[in-house]
N, C-alpha and C positions, 0 to 999 in steps of 0.2 A: 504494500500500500504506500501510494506516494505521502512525503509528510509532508504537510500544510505549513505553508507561510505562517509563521506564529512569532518569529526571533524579531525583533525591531532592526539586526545587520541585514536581513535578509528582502526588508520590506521600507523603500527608500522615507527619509525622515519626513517629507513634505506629505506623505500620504498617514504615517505613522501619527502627525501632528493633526491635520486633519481628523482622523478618528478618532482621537484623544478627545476632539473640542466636540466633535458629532454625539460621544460618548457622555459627554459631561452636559450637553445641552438636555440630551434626550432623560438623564438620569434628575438634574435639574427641575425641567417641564412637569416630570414624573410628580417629581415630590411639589412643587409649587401646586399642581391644579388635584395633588391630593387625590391623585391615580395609586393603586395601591400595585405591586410590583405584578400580585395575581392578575391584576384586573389587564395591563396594559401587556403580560405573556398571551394571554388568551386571545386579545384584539391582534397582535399580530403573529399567533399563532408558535409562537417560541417559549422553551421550556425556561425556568426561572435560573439553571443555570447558563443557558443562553444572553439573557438576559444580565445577567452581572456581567458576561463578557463584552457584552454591549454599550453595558453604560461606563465599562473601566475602560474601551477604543481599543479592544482585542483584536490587533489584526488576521486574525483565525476565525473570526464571527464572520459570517456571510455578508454580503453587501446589502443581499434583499434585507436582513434583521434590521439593519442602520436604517434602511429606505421607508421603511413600512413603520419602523416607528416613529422617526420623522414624521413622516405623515399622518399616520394616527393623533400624533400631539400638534398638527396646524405648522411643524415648522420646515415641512420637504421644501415648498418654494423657493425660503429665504438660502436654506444651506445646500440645496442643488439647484441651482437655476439649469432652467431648460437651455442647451447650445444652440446657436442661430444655424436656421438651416440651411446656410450656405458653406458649414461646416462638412455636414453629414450627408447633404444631398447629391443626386447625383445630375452632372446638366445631359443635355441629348447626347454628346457624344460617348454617354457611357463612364466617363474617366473621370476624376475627380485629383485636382494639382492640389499640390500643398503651396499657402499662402507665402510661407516662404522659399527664398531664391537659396537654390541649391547650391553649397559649399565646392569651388573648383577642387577636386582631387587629384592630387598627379596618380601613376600607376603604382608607384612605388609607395604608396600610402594606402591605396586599397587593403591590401593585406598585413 
């Protein structure tokens, strides 16, 4: 069995920082609106240890756990905004360019 992304060397600090504040929003919301931990495992369908790894920004929690409880507590918007779809779409010729200009590489740099 492959081992999961868990170690913070393994899992870049921008993301590890991120779900730290994901974690601390979600466990925050919890307790302000007086969600009780049973109540808010149930709404998004995750076990109550799940849930601690969620609100601690365990990078070994799924992403849906973070998304859906966001969500459930009113705050998916603020901390995932939607990407503009000129991001992710794609135009008639099929191809989709990245926005930025590609890095001249000599050959001997390729490898």
């Amino acid at each position: 069995m492959p081992h999961k992304l868990s170690q913070s060397e393994t899992v870049p600090a921008d993301v590890v920082n991120r779900l730290l504040m994901w974690g601390r929003a979600i466990r925050t919301m919890r307790v302000g609106r007086r969600l009780s931990a049973a109540d808010l495992c149930r709404r998004i369908n995750v076990s109550r240890a799940t849930l601690n790894r969620l609100e601690n920004g365990d990078p070994s929690a799924g992403v849906a756990g973070y998304l859906s409880a966001l969500l459930v507590l009113g705050l998916f918007d603020d901390a995932v905004p939607a990407l503009d779809s000129t991001i992710w779409s794609f135009k008639e010729t099929g191809r989709v360019r990245s926005a930025r200009p590609r890095e001249q590489m000599g050959d001997d740099e390729y490898f």
